[in-house]
N, CA and C of each residue as an Amber inpcrd file, in Angstrom:
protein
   618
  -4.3240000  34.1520000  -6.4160000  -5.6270000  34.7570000  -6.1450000
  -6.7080000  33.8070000  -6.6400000  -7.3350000  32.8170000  -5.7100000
  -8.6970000  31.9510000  -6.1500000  -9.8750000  32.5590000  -6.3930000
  -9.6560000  33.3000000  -7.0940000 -11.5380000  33.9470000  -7.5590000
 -12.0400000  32.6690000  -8.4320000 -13.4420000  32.9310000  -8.2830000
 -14.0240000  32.2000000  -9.4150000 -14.5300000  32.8770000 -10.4700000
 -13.1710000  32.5730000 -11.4670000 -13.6100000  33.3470000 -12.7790000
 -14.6410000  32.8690000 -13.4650000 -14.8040000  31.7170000 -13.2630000
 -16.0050000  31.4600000 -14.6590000 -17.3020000  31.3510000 -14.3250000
 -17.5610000  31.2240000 -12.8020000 -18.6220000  31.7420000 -12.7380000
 -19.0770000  33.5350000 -12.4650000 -17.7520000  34.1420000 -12.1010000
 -17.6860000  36.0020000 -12.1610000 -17.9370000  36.3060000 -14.1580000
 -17.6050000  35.7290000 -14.3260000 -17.3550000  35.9370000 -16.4180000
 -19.5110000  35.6090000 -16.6710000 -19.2860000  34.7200000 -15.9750000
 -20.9470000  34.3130000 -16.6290000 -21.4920000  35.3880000 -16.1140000
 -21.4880000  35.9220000 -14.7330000 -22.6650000  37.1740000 -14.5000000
 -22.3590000  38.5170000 -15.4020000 -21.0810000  38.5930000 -15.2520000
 -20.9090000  40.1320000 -16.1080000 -21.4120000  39.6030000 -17.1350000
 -21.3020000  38.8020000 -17.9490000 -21.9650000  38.8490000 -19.4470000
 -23.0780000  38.8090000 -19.1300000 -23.9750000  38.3320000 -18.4960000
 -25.4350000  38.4750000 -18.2640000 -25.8410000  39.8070000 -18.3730000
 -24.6190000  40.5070000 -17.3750000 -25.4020000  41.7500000 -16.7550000
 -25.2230000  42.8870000 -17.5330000 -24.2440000  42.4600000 -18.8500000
 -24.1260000  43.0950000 -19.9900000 -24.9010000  43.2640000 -20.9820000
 -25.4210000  41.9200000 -21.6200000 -26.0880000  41.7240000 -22.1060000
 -27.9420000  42.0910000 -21.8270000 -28.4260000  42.3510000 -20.3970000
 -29.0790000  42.8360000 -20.2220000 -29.4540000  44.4120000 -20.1830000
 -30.0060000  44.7120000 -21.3160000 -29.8790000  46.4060000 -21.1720000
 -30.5640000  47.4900000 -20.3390000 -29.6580000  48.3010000 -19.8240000
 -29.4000000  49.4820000 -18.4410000 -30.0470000  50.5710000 -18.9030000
 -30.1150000  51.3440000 -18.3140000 -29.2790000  53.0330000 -18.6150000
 -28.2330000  53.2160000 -19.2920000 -26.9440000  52.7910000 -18.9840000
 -25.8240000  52.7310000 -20.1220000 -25.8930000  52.1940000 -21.1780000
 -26.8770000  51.4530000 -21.5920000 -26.9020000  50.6530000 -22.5110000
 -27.8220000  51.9420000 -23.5920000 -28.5300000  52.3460000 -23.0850000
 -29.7050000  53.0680000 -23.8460000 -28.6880000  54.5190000 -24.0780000
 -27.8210000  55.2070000 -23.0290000 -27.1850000  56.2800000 -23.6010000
 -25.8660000  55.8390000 -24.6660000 -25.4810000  54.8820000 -24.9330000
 -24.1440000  54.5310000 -25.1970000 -24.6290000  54.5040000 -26.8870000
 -25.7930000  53.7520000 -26.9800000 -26.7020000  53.2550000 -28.3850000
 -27.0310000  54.1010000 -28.5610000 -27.6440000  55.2130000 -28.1730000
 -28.0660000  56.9000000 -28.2720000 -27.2370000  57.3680000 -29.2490000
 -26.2680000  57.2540000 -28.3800000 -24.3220000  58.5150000 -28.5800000
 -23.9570000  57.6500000 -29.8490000 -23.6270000  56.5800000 -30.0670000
 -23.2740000  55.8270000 -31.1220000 -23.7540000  56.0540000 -32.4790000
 -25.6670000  56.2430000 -32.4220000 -26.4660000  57.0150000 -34.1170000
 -26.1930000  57.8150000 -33.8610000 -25.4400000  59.2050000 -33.0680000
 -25.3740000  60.3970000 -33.5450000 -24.3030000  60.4140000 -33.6860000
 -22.7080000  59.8530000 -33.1950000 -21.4500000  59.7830000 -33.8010000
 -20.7370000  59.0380000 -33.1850000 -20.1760000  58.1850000 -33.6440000
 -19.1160000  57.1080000 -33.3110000 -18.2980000  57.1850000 -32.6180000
 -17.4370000  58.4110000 -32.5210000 -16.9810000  59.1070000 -31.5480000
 -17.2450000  59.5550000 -30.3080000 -18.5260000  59.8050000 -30.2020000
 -18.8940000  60.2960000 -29.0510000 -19.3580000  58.9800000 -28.5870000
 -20.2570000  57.9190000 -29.0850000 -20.1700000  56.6070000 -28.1390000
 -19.5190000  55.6520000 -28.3340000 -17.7570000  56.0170000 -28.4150000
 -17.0020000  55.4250000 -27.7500000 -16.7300000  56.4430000 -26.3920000
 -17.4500000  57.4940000 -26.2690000 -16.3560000  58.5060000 -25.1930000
 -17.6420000  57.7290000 -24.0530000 -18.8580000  57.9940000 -24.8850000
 -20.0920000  57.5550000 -23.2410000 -19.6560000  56.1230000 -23.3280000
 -19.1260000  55.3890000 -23.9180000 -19.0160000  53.9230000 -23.4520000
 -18.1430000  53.9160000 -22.3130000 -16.9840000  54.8880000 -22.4680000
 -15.8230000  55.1440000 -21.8290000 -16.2810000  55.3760000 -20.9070000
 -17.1020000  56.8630000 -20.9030000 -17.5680000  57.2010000 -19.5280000
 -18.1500000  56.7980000 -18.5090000 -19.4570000  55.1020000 -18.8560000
 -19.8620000  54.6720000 -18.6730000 -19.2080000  53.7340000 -17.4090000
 -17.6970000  53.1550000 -17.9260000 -16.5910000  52.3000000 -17.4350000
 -16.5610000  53.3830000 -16.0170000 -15.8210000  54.3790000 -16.5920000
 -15.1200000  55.2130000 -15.7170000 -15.9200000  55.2180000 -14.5490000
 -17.5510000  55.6490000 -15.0040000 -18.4640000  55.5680000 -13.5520000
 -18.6250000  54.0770000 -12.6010000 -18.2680000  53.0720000 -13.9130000
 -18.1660000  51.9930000 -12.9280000 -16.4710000  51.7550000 -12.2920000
 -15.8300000  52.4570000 -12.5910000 -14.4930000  52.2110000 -11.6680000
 -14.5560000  52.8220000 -10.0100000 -15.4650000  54.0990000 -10.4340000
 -15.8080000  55.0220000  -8.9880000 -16.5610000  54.2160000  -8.0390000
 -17.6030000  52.8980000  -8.4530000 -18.1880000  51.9110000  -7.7150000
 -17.3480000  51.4000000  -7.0050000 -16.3870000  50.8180000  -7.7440000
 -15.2650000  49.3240000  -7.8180000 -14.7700000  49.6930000  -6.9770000
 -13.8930000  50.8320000  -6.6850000 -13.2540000  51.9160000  -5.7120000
 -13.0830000  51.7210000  -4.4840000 -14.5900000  52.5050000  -4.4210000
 -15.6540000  52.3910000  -3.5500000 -15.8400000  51.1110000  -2.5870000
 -16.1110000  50.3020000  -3.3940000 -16.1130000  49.5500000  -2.6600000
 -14.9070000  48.4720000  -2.1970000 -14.1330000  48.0250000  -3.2870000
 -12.9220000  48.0990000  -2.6560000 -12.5160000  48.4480000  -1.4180000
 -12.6790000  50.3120000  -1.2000000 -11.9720000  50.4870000   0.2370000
 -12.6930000  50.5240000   1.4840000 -14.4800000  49.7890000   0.8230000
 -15.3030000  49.8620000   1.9670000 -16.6360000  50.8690000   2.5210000
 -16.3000000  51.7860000   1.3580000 -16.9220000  53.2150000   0.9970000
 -18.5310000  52.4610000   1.2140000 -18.5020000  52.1100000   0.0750000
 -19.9570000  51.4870000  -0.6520000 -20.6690000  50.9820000   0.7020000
 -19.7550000  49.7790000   1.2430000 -20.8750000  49.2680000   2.4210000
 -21.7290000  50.5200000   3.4380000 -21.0710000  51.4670000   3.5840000
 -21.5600000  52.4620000   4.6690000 -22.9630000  53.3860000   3.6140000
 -22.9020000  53.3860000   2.2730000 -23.8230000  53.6800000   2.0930000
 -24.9040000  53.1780000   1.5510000 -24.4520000  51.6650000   1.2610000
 -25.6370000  50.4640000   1.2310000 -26.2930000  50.2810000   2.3290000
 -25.5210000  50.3620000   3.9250000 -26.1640000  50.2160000   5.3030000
 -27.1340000  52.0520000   5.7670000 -27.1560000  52.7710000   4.7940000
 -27.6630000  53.8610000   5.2160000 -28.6690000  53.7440000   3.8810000
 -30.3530000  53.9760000   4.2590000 -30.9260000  53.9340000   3.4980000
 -31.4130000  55.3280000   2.7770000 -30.7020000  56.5330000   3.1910000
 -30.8560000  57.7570000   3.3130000 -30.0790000  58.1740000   1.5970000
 -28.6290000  57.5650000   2.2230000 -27.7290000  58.0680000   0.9340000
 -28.2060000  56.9920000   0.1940000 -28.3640000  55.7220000  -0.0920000
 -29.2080000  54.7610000  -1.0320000 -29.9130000  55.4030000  -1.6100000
 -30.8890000  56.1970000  -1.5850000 -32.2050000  56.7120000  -1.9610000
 -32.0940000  57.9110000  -2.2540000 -30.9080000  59.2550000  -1.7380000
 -30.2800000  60.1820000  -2.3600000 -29.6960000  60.0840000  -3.7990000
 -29.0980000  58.8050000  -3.7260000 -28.1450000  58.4460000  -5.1430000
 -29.4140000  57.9170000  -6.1440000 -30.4910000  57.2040000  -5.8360000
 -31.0590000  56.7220000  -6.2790000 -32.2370000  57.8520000  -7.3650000
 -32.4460000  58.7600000  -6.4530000 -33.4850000  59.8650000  -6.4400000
 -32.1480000  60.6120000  -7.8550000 -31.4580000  60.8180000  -7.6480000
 -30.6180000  61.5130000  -8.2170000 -30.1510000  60.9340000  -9.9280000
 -29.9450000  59.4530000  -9.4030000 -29.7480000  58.9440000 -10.4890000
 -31.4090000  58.8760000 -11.5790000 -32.1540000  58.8350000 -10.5580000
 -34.0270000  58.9970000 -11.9400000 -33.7620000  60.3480000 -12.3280000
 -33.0190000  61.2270000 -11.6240000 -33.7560000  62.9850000 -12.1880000
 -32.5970000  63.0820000 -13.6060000 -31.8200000  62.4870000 -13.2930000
 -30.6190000  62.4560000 -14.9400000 -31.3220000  61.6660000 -16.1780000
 -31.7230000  60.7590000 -15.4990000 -32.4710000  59.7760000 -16.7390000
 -33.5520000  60.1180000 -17.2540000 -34.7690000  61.2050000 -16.7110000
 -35.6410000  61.9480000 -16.8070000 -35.0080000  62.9840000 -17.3680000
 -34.1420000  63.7330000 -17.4380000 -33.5970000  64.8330000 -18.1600000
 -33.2940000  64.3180000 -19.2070000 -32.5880000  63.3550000 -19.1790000
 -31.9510000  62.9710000 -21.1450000 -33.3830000  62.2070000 -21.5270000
 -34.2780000  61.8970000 -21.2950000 -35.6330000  61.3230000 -21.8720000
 -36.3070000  62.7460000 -22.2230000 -36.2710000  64.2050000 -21.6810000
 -36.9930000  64.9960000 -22.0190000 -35.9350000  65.8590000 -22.8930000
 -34.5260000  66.2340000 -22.7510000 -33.9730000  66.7060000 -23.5580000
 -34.5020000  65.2090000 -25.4860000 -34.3170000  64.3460000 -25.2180000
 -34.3390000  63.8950000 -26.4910000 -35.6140000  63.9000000 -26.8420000
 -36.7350000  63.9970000 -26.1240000 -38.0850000  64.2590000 -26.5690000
 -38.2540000  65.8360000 -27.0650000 -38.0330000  66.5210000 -26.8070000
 -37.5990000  67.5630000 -27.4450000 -36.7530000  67.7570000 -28.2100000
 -35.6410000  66.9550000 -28.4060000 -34.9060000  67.0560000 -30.0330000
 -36.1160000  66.5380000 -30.6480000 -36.5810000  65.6500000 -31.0920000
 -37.4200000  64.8970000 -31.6670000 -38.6020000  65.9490000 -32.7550000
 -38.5490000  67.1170000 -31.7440000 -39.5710000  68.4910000 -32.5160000
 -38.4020000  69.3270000 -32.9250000 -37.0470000  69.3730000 -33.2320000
 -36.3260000  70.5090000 -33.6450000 -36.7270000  70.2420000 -35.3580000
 -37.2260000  71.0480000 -35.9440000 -36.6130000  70.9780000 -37.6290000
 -35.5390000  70.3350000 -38.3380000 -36.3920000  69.3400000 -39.3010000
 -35.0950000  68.6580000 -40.7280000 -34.1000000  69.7750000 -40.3980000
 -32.7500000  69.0350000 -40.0180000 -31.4560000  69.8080000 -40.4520000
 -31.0260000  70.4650000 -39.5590000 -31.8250000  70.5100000 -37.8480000
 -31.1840000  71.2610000 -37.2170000 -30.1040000  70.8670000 -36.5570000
 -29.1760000  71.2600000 -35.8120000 -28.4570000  70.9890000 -35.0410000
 -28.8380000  70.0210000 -33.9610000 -28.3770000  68.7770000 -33.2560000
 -28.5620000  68.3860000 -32.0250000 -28.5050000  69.2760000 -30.6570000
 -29.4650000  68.6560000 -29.9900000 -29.1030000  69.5480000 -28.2740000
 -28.1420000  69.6440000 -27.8230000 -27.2100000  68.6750000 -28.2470000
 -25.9890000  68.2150000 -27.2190000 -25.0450000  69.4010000 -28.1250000
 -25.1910000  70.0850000 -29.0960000 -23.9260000  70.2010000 -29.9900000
 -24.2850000  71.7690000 -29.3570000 -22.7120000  72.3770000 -29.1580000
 -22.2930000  73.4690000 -28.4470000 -21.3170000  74.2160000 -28.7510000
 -20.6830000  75.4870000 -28.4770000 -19.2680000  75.6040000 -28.7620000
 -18.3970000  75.2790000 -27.2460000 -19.0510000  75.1890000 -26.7190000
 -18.2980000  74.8590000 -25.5680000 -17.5470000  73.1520000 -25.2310000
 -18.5580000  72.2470000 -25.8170000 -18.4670000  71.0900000 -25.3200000
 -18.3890000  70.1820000 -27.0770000 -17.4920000  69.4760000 -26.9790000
 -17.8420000  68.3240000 -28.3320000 -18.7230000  67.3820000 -27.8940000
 -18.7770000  66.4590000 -29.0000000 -19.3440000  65.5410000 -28.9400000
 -19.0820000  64.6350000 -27.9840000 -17.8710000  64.1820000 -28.3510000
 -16.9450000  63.2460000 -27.1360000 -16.7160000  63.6150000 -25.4020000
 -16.5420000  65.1330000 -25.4400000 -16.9440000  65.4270000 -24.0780000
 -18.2610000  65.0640000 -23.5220000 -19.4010000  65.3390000 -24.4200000
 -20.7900000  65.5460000 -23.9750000 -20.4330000  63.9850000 -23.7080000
 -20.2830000  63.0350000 -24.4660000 -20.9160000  61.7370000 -24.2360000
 -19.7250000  60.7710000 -23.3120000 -18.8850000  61.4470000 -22.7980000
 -18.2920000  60.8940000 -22.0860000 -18.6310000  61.5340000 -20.5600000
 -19.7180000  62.7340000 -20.5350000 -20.1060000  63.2950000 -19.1040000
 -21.5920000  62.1280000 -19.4570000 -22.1170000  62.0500000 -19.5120000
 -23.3600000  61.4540000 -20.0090000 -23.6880000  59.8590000 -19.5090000
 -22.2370000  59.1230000 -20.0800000 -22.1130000  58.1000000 -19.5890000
 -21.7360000  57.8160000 -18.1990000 -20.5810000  58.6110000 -17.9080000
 -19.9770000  58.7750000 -16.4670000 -20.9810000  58.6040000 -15.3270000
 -21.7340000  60.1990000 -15.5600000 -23.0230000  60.2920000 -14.5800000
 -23.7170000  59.2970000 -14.6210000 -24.2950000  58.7370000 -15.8950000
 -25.3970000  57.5590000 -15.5980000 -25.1060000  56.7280000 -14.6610000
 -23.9800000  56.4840000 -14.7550000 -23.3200000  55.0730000 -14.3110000
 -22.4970000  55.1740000 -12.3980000 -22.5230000  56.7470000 -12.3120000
 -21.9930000  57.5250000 -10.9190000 -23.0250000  56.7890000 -10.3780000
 -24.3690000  57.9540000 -10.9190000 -25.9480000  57.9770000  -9.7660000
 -26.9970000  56.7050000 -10.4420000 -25.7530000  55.4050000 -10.9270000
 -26.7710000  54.4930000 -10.8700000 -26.4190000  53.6110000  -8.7050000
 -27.4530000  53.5090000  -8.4360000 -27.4640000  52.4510000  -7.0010000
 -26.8580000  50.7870000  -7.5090000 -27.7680000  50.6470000  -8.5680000
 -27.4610000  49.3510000  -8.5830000 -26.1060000  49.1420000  -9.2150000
 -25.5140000  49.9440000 -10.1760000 -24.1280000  49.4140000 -10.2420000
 -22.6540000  49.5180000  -8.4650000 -23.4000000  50.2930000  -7.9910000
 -22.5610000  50.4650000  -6.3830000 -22.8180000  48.8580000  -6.2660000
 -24.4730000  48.6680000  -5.6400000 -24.6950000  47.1450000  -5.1620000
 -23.8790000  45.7810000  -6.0480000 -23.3140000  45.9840000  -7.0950000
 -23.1990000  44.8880000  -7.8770000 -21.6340000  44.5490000  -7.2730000
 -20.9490000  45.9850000  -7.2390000 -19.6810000  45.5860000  -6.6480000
 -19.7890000  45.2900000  -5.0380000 -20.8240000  45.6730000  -4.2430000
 -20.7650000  45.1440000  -2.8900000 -21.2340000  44.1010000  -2.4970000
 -22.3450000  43.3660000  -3.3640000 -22.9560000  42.7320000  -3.2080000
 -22.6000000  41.0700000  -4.1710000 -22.3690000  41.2940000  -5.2760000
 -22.1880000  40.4740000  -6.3490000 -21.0570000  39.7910000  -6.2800000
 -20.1040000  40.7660000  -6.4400000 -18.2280000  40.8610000  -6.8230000
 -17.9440000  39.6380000  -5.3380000 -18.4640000  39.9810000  -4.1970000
 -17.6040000  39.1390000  -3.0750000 -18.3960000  37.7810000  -3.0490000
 -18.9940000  37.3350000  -3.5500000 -19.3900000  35.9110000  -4.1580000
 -18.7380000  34.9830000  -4.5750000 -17.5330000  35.8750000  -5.3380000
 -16.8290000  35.1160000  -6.3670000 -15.4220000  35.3630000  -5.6750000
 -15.3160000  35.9640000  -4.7590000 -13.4900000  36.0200000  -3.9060000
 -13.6550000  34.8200000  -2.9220000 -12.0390000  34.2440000  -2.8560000
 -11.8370000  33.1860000  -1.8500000 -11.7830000  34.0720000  -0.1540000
 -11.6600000  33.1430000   0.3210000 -11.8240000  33.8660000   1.6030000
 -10.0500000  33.5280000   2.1500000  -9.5730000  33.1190000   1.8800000
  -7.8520000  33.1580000   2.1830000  -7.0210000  34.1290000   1.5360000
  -7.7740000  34.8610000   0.7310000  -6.9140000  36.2130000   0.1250000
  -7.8610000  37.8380000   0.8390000  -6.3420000  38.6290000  -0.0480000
  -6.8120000  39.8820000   0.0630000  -8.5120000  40.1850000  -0.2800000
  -9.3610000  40.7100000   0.4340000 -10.9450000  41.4020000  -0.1070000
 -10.7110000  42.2470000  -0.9650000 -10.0560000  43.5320000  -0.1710000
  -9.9850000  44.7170000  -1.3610000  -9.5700000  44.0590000  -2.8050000
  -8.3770000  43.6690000  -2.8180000  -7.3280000  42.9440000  -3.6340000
  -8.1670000  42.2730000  -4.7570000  -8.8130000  41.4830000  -4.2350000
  -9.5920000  40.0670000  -5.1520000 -10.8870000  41.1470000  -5.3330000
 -11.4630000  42.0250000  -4.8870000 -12.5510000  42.6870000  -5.8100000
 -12.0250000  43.9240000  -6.6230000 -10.9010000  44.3200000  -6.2960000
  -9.7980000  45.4800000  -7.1380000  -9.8520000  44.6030000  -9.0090000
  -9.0880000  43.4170000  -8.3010000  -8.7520000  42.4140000  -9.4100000
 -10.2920000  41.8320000 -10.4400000 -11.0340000  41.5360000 -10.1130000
 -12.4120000  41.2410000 -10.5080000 -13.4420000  42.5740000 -11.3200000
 -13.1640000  43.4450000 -10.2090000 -13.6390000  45.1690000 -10.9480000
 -13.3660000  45.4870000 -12.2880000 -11.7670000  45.4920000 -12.3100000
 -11.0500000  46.0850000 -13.2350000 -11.2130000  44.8660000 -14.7750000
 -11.5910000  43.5970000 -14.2020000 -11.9810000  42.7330000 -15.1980000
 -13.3880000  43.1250000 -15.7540000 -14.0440000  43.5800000 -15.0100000
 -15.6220000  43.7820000 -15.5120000 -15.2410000  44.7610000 -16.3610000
 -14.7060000  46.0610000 -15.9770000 -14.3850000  47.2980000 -16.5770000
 -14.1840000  46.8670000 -18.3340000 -12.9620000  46.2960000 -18.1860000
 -12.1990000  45.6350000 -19.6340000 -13.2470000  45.1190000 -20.0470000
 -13.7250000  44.0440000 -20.0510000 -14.7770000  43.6360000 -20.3580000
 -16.1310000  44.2900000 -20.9090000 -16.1610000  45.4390000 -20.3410000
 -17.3730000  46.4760000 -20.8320000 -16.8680000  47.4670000 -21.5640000
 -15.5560000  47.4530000 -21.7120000 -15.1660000  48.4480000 -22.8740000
 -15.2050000  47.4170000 -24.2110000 -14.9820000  46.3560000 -24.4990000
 -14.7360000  45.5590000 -25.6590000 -16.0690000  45.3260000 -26.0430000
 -17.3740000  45.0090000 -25.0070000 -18.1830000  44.9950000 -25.4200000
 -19.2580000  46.1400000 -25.9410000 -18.9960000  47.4200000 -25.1520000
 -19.5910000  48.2900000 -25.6440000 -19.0890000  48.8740000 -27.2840000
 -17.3390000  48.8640000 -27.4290000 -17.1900000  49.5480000 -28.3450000
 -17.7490000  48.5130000 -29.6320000 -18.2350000  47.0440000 -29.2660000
 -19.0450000  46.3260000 -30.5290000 -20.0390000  47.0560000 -30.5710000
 -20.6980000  47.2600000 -29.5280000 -22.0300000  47.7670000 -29.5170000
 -21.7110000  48.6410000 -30.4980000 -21.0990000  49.9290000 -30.1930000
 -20.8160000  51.0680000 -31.2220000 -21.0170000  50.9430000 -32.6410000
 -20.1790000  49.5880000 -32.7550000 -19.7630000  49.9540000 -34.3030000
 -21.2010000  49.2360000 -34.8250000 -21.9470000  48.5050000 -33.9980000
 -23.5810000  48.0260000 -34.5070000 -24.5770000  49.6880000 -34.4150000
 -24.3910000  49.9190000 -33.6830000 -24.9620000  51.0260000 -33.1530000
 -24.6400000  52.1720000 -34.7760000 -23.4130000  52.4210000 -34.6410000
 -23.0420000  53.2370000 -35.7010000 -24.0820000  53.0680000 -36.7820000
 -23.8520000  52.2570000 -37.2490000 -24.6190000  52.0880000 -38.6390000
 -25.9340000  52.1750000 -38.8170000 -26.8300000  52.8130000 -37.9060000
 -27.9460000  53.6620000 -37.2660000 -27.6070000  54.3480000 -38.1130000
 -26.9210000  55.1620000 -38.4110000 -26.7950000  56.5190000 -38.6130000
 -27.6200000  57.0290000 -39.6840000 -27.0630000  56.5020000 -40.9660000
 -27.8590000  56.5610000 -42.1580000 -29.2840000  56.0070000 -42.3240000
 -29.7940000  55.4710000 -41.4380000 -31.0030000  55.1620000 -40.8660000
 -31.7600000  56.1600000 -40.9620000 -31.2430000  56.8780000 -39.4280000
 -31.6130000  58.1550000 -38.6470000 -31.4430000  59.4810000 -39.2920000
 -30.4670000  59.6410000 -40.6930000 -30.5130000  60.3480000 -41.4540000
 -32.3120000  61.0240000 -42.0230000 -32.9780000  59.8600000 -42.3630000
 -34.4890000  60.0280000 -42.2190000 -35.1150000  60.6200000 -41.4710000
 -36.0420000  61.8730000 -42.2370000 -36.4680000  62.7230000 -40.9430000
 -37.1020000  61.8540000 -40.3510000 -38.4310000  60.9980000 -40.8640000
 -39.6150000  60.4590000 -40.3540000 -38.6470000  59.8620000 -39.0490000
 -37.9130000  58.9830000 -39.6370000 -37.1470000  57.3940000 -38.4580000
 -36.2980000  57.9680000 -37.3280000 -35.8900000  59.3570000 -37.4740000
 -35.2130000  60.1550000 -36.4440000 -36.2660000  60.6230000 -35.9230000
 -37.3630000  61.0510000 -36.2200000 -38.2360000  61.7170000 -35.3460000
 -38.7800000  60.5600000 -34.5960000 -38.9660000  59.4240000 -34.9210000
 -39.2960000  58.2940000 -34.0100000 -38.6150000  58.1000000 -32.9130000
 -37.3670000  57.4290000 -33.4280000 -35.8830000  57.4300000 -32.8800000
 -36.0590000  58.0680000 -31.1740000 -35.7270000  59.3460000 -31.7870000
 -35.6310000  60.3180000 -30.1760000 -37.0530000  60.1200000 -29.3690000
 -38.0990000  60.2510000 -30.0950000 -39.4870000  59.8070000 -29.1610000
 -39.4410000  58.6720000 -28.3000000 -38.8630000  57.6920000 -28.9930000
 -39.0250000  56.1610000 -28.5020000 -37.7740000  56.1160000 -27.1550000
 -36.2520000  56.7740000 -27.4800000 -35.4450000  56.4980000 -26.7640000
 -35.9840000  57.3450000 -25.6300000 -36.3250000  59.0350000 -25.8870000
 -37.0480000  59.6690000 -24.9800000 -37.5270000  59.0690000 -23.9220000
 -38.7990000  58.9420000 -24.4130000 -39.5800000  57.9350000 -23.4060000
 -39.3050000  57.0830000 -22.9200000 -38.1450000  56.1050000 -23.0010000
 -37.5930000  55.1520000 -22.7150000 -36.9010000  55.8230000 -21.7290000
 -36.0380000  57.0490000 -22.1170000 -35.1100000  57.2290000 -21.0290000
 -35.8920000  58.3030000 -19.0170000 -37.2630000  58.5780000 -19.7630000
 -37.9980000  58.9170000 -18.9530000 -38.9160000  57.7500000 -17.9870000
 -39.4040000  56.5960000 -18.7310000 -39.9660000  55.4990000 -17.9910000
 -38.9280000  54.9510000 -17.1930000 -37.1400000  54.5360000 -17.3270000
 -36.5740000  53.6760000 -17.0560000 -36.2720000  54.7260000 -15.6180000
 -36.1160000  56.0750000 -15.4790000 -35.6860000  57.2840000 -14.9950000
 -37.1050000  57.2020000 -13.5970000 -38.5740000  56.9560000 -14.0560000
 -39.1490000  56.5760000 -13.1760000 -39.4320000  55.4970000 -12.5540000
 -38.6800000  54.3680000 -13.1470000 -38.7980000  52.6800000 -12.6490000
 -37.6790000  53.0700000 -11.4200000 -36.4950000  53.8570000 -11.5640000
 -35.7310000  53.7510000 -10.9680000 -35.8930000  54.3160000  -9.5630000
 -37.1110000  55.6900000  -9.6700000 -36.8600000  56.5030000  -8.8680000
 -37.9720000  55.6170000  -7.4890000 -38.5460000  54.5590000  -8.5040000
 -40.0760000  54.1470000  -7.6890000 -39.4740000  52.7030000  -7.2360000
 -38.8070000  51.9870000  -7.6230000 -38.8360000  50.8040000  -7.6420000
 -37.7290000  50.4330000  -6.2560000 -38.1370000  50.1340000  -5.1600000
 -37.1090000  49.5500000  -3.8750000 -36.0870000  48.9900000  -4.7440000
């Protein structure tokens, strides 16, 4: 299989290193428990395997060539990122000592932040485009397509689990930080808004 790994290795790290939506829920989930952002890091993957898939069997192109479902997924993916920017802007006013939003009897931690990540990463557009668009750059043209972007996918995947769960354990140590009412009440304001501006870049931006 002639892919070109080392120039496929240089973009994923780029595109890693440049921070997303996943990047902002994963660092979220991580100061509130270690556990839970390893589950949204997880989940994060998982939504990018449903891309990889996708496009793999060809899925993706039919709704990159339709600008309808583009802009459905797109529209869909700002109204999630706008919800976790206003759910955490509103933690931000709960009282020293209360409970988090996310915390339930129904759902743990690790569930919540492994639905959290998933979705981001479902109703993001641009992670679909990266595998339809990006990934076949780097396949030879004498092999399998599906095959050589199956093979390349599942490398990004790996790749974003090793790097996110560093993230984590940097991330983690937030915690006792955020223990501080003042620096937690910042905290959620700042990511808030963050997760509400990035939620309208997305919904506005071709």
């Amino acid at each position: 299989m002639a892919v070109d790994l080392v120039g496929f290795l240089g973009v994923v790290l780029v595109a890693y290193v440049v921070p997303g939506p996943d990047f902002l829920v994963v660092v979220r989930a991580a100061a509130e428990d270690p556990s839970r952002g390893r589950a949204a890091a997880l989940g994060a993957q998982a939504g990018l395997c449903v891309h990889m898939l996708a496009a793999a069997v060809g899925l993706a192109v039919m709704a990159a060539r339709s600008p309808a479902v583009y802009n459905a997924i797109k529209l869909l993916g700002a109204a999630y990122l706008v919800y976790l920017g206003v759910r955490a802007v509103l933690a931000a006013r709960r009282p020293a000592g209360a409970p988090p939003l996310e915390a339930g009897p129904a759902a743990g931690p690790a569930r919540s932040g492994f639905a959290e990540g998933l979705i981001t990463n479902v109703l993001n557009p641009k992670a679909a485009l990266f595998f339809l668009s990006v990934l076949p750059q780097f396949v030879a043209g004498d092999g399998s397509l599906w095959q050589q972007i199956l093979f390349l996918g599942i490398l990004d995947v790996l790749i974003g689990v090793v790097y996110w769960f560093a993230l984590v354990l940097i991330a983690a140590r937030l915690r006792a930080l955020l223990a501080r009412p003042k620096v937690r009440h910042r905290w959620e304001l700042t990511t808030g808004w963050l997760f509400i501006a990035i939620g309208i870049g997305v919904a506005t931006v071709a």
